[in-house]
VMD Tcl script that draws the C-alpha trace (Angstrom):
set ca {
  {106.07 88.64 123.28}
  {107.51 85.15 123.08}
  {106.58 83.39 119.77}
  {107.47 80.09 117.84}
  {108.63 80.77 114.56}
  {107.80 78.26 112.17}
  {108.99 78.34 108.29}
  {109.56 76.12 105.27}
  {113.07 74.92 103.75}
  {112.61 77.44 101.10}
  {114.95 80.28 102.61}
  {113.84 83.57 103.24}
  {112.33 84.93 106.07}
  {109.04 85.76 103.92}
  {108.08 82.43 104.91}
  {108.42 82.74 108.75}
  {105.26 82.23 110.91}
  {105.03 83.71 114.17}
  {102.82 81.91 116.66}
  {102.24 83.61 120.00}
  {101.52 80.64 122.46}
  {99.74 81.74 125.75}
  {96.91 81.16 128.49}
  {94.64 83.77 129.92}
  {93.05 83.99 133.74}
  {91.41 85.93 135.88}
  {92.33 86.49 139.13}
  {91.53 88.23 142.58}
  {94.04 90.92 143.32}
  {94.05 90.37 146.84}
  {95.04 86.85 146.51}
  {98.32 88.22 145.31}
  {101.49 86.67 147.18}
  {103.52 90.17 147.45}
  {102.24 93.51 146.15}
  {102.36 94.59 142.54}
  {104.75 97.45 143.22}
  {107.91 95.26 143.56}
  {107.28 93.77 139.97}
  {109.06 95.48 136.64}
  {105.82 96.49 135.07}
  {104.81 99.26 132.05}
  {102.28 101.53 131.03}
  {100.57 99.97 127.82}
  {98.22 101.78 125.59}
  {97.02 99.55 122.72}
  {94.12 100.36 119.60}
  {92.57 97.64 117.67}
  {91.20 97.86 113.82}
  {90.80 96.41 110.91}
  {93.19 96.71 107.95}
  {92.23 96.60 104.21}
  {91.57 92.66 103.61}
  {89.41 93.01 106.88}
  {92.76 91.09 109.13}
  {92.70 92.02 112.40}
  {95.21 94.71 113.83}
  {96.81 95.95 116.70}
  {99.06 98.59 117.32}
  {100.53 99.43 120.45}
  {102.62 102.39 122.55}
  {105.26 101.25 125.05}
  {106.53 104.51 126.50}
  {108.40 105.73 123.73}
  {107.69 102.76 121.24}
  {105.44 101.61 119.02}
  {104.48 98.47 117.45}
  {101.86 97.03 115.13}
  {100.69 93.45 114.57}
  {98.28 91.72 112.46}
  {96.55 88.37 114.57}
  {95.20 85.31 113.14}
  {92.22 83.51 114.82}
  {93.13 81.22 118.00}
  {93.89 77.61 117.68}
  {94.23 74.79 120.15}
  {91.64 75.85 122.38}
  {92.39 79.54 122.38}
  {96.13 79.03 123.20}
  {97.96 79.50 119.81}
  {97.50 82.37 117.34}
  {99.70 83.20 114.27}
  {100.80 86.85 114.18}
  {102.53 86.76 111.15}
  {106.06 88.61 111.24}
  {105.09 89.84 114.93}
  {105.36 93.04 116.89}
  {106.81 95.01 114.03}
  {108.39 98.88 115.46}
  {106.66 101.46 113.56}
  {107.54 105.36 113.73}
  {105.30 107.36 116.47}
  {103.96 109.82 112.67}
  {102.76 106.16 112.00}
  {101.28 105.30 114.83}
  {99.20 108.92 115.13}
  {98.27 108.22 111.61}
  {96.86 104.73 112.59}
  {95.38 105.60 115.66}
  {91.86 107.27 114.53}
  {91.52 103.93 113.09}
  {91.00 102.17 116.40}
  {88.11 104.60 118.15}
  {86.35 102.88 120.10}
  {88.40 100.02 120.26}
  {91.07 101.13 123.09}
  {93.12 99.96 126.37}
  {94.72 101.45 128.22}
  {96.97 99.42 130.55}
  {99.93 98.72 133.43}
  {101.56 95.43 133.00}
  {103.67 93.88 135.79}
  {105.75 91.02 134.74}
  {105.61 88.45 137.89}
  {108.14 85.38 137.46}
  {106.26 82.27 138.04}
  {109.10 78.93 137.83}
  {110.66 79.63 134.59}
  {108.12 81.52 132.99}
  {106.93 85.31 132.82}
  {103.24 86.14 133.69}
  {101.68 89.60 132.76}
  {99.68 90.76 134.84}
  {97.43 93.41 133.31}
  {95.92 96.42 135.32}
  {93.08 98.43 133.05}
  {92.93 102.01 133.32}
  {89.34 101.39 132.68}
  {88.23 98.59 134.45}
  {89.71 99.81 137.81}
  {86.70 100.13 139.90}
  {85.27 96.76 138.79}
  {87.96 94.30 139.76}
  {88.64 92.93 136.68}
  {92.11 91.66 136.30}
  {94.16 89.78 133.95}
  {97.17 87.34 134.21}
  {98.60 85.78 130.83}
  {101.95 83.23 130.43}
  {103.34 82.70 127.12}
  {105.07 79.54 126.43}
  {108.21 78.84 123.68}
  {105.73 75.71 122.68}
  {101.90 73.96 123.17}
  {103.34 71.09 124.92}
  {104.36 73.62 128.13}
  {101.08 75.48 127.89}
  {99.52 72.57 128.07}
  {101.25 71.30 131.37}
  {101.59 74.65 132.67}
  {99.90 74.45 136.35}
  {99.15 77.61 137.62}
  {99.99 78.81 140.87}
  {96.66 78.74 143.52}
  {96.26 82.74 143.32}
  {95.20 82.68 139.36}
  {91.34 82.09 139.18}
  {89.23 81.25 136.54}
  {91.00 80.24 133.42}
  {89.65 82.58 130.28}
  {91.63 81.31 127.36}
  {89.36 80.17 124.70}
  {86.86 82.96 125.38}
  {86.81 85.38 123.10}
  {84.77 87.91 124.81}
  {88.26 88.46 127.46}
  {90.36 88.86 124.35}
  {92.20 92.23 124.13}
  {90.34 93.34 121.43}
  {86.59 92.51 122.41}
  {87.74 94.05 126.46}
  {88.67 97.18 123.90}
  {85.67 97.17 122.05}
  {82.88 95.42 124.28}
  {84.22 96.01 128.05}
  {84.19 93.68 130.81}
  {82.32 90.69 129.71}
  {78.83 90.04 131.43}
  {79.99 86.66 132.76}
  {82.74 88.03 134.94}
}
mol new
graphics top color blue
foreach p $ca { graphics top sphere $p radius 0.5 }
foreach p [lrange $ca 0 end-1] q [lrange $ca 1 end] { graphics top cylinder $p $q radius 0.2 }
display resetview
């Protein structure tokens, strides 16, 4: 996760504001320039719920790590979203005590991490979602003004960032939206 941290002169880092600043597509697997298996990738397994004053939250298993993360709603068309102190490490006891929390609302995932100029795209291949084509590619950018100039490569398709319905947590809770 690359984020912008954003605070006030007060000192502290209570006051620190993580922004996660990315763009979403689709895209056609076979329109791929080299196959997946020469990208780094990992096996992702993520549940989504909702904590006491109803924010919305993630946690997250990456091999033998895990991670939770409370999201804000997306701003500037879909591209920024504050995740207040970001991916914070939990213990795994945690985790499994979290977990139930999230039924129903589950991925399960293998993301390759494809260098596109100076930026890192994810590529995201659900467990789930195998059969049907569906594919994701998201770039996360240090600030709005190179998200916004970002041009992506020919092989990314439709662009899905301010739609909702192909956010993580409505894919884990919903599916494959109708409109793919």
């Amino acid at each position: 996760m690359n984020s912008f941290e954003a605070g006030n002169n007060l000192g502290g880092t209570e006051n620190i504001k993580h922004l996660e600043i990315e763009r979403k597509w689709l895209i056609d697997i076979s329109k791929l320039p080299q196959n997946l298996d020469i990208y780094p990738n990992k096996k992702l397994v993520a549940g989504y719920y909702r904590g006491e004053a109803n924010e919305k939250v993630r946690i997250r298993q990456e091999g033998d790590k895990y991670f939770k993360v409370m999201k804000g709603h997306p701003t500037d068309g879909g591209m920024v979203r504050d995740i207040g102190l970001g991916d914070i490490e939990i213990t795994k006891e945690e985790f499994e005590r979290l977990w139930p929390l999230s039924e129903g609302r589950r991925l399960s995932k293998t993301r390759y991490f494809i260098p596109i100029d100076s930026f890192m795209a994810e590529l995201d291949v659900y467990d789930d979602f195998k059969n049907t084509g569906f594919y994701t590619i998201e770039v996360e950018f240090t600030n709005t003004e190179d998200g916004k100039k970002f041009t992506p490569p020919e092989w990314f398709g439709r662009e899905v960032t301010s739609k909702e319905e192909y956010s993580s947590r409505n894919l884990a809770s919903k599916g494959v939206p109708k409109d793919f």
